[in-house]
C-alpha positions as CSV (number, residue, x, y, z in Angstrom):
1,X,120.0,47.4,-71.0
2,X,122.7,45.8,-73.1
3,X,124.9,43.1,-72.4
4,X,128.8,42.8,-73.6
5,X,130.2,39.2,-73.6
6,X,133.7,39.1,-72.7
7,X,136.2,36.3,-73.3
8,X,139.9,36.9,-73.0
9,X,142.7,34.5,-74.0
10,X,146.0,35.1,-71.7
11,X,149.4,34.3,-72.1
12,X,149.9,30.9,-70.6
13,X,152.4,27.8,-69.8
14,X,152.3,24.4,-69.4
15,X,151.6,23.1,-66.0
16,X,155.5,21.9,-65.4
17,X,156.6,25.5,-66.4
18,X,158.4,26.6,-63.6
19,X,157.4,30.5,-64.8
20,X,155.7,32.5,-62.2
21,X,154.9,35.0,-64.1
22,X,151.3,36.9,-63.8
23,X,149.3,36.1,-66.8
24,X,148.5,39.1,-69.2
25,X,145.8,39.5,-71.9
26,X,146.2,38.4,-75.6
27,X,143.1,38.6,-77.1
28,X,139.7,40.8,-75.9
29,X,136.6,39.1,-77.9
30,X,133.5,40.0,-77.0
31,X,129.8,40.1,-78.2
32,X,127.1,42.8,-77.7
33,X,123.9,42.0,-76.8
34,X,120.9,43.8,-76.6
35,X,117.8,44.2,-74.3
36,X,116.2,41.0,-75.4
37,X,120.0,39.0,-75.6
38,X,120.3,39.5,-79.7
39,X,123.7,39.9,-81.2
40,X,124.3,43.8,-81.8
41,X,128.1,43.5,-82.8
42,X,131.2,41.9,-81.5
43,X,134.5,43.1,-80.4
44,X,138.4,41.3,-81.1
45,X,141.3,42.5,-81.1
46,X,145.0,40.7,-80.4
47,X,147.0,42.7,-77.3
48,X,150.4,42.8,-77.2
49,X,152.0,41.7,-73.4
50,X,154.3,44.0,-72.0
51,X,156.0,41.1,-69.6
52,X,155.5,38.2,-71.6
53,X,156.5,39.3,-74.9
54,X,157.1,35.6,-76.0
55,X,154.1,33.4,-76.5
56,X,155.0,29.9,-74.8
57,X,154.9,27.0,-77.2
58,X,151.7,25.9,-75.2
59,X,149.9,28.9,-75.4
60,X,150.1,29.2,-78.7
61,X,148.8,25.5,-79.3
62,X,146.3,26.1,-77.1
63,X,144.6,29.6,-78.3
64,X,145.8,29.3,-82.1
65,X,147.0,33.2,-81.9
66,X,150.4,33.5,-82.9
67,X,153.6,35.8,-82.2
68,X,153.3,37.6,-85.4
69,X,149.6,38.7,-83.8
70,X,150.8,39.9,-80.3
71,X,153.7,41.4,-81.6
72,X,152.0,43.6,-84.4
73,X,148.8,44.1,-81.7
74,X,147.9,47.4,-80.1
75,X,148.7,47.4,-76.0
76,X,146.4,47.1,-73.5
77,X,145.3,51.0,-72.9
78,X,144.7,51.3,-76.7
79,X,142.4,48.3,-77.1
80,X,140.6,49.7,-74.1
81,X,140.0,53.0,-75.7
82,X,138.8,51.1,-78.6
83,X,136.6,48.7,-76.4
84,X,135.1,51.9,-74.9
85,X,134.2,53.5,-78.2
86,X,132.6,50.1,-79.2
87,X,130.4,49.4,-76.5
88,X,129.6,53.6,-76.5
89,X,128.2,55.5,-73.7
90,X,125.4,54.0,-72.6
91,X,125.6,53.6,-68.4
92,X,122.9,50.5,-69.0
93,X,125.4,47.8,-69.8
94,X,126.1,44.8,-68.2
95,X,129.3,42.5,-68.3
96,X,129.6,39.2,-68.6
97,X,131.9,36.0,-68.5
98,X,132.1,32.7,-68.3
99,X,133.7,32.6,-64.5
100,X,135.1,35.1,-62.5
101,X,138.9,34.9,-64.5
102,X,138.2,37.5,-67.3
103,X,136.6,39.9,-64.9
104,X,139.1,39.6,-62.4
105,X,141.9,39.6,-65.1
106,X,141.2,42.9,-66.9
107,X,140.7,44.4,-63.3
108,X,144.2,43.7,-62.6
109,X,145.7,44.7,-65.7
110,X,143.2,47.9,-65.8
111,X,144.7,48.7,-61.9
112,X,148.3,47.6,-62.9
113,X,148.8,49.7,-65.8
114,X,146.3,52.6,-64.4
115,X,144.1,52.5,-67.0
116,X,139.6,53.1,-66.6
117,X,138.4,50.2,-66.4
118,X,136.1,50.1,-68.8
119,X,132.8,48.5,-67.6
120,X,130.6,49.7,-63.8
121,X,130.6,46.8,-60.9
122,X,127.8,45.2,-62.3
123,X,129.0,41.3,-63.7
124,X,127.0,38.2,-64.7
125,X,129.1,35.2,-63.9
126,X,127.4,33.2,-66.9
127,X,128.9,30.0,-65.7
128,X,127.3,30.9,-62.0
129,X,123.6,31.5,-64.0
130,X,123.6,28.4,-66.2
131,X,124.1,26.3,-63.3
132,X,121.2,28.0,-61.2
133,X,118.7,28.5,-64.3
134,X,119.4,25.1,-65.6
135,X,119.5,23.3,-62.2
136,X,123.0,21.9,-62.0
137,X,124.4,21.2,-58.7
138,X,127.9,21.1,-60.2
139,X,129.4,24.4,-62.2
140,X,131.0,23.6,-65.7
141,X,133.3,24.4,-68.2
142,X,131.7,26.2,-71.7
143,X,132.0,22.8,-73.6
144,X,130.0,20.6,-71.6
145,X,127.2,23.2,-71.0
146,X,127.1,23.8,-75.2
147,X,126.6,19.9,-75.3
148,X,124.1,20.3,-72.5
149,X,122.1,22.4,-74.5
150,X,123.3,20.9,-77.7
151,X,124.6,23.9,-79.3
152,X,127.5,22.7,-81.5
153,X,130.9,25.0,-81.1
154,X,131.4,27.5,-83.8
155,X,135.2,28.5,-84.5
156,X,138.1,27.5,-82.5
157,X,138.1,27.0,-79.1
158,X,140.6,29.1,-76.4
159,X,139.9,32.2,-79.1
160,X,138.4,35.3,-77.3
161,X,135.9,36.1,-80.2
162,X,134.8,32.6,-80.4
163,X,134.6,31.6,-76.9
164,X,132.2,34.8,-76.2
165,X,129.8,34.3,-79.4
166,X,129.5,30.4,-77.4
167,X,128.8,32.2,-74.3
168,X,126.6,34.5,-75.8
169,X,124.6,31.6,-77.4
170,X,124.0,30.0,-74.0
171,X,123.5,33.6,-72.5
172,X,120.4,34.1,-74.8
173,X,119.4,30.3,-74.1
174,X,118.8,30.8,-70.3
175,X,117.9,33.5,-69.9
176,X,115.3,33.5,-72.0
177,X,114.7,30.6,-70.2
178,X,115.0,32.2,-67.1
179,X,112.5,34.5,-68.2
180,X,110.1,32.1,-70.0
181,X,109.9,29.2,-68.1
182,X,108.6,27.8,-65.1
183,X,109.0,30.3,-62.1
């Protein structure tokens, strides 16, 4: 069994941007985990939208990627492809992310642009877990449950690759938990 760690960073607007746009992925980062939740390797790479060629003010401010990446970035089928190679043929892996977004995200975009989705139906909501392992009665964003467990954030914040190596760090942490602890 091996676990991959997905974040995704999505083209965005400010909450009194009128645009009704979908949103469409930017960034895949993502961390592979093995049997026993140790890093393996990670996975990032910029996309380049298809819709929303123009990165809005606030969504570059927000992620830190730039114009110059998505414009110069593979699209969405060839980053799959890529993903795919990465991750390699073994049937045993699991996906996870923090929430239901990124899952639900590259489903769309997989179905929209009629490309394999790359992963079977099994998910880990992480966000779902750490609330049931660590006996919260309230679900949380990543930062408070790294302050939770007092893991300090590594990187930049609202970048794929980043976020997932922080969700990967509380992966390991509860579920070894989960494993080791009081049943």
């Amino acid at each position: 069994m091996k676990y991959v760690i997905l974040d995704l960073e999505c083209t965005c607007w400010d909450r009194g941007d009128p645009n009704t746009q979908p949103h469409e992925i930017i960034e895949i980062g993502a961390v592979l985990l093995d049997e026993n939740f140790n890093y393996i390797s990670e996975f990032d790479y910029f996309v380049q939208p298809i819709y929303n060629r123009t990165l809005t003010e606030f969504c570059m401010d927000l992620t830190s990627i730039k114009q110059a990446d998505v414009d110069s970035a593979l699209k969405l089928p060839a980053v799959i492809t890529l993903m795919k190679d990465w991750i390699g043929t073994s049937k045993d892996v699991t996906f996870c992310s923090w929430g239901y977004f990124d899952k639900e995200q590259l489903l769309q975009e997989c179905k929209d642009r009629m490309i394999d989705y790359p992963f079977n139906d099994e998910h880990i909501n992480v966000k779902v877990r750490f609330s049931k392992i660590m006996r919260r009665t309230k679900r949380m964003g990543l930062k408070k449950a790294l302050r939770i467990l007092d893991i300090p954030f590594e990187g930049t914040p609202h970048r794929g690759i980043d976020d997932a190596k922080m969700i990967a760090k509380v992966f390991k942490i509860i579920m070894e938990k989960n494993l080791h602890g009081p049943k």
